[in-house]
C-alpha positions in Angstrom: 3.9 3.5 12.4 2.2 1.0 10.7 2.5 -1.9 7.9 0.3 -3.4 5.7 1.5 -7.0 3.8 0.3 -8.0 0.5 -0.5 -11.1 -0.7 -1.1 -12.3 -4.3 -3.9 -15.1 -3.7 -4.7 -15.3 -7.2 -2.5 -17.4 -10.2 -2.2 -14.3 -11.9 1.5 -12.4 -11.6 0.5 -8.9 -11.7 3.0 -6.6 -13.3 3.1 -2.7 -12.3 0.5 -3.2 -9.8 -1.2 -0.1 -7.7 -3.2 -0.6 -4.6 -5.6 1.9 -3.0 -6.9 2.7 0.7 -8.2 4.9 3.2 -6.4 6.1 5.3 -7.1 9.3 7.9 -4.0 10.3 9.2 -1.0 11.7 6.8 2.0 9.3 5.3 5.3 10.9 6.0 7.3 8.2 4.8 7.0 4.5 3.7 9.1 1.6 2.1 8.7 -1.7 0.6 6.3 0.3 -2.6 6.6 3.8 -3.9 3.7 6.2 -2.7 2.1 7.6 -5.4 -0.3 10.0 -4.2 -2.1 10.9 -1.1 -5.3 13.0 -1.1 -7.3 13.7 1.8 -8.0 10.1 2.9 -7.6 8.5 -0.4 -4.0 6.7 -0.8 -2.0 5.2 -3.9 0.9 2.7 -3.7 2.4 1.6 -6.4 5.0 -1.3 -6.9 8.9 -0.6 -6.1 10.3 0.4 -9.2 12.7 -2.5 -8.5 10.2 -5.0 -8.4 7.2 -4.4 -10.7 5.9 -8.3 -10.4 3.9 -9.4 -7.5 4.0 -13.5 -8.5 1.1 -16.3 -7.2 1.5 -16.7 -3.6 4.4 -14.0 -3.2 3.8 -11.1 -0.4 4.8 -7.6 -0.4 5.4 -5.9 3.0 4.4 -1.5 3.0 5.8 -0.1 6.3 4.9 3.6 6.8 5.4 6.2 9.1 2.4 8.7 9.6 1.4 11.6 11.7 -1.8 10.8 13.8 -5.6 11.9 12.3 -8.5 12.3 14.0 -8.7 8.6 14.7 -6.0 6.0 15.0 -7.8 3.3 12.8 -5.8 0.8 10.3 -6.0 1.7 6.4 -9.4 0.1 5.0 -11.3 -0.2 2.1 -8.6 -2.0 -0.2 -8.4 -2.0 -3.6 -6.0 -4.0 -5.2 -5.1 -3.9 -9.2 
């Protein structure tokens, strides 16, 4: 089980907003954003569909259940857009 929280830093609101990491074990099931895909070690999350904007200084909290990989390490190389 894991979690990863969000946090718009910038002064921008970003609207429909997808974030990207790797990740080496398989997501079974996550809330707080909509998985969009999961290839190999590549993963997509997109915003809820309830909640498209991700306003200056607000947070976004992605729990997620996964089975274990070959290593238990956190989700790295972020990429936030």
């Amino acid at each position: 089980q894991g979690q990863i929280v969000l946090k718009n830093n910038s002064t921008k609101t970003y609207n429909g907003w997808t974030l990207q990491f790797d990740y080496n074990s398989t997501i079974n099931s996550l809330w707080g954003a909509e998985l969009s895909s999961q290839s190999g070690t590549k993963v997509v999350v997109k915003n809820p569909s309830w909640d498209a904007a991700l306003a200056p200084g607000s947070t976004v909290t992605i729990n997620f259940i996964a089975t274990v990989g070959s290593d238990k390490n956190t989700p790295t190389n972020y990429s936030f857009s």
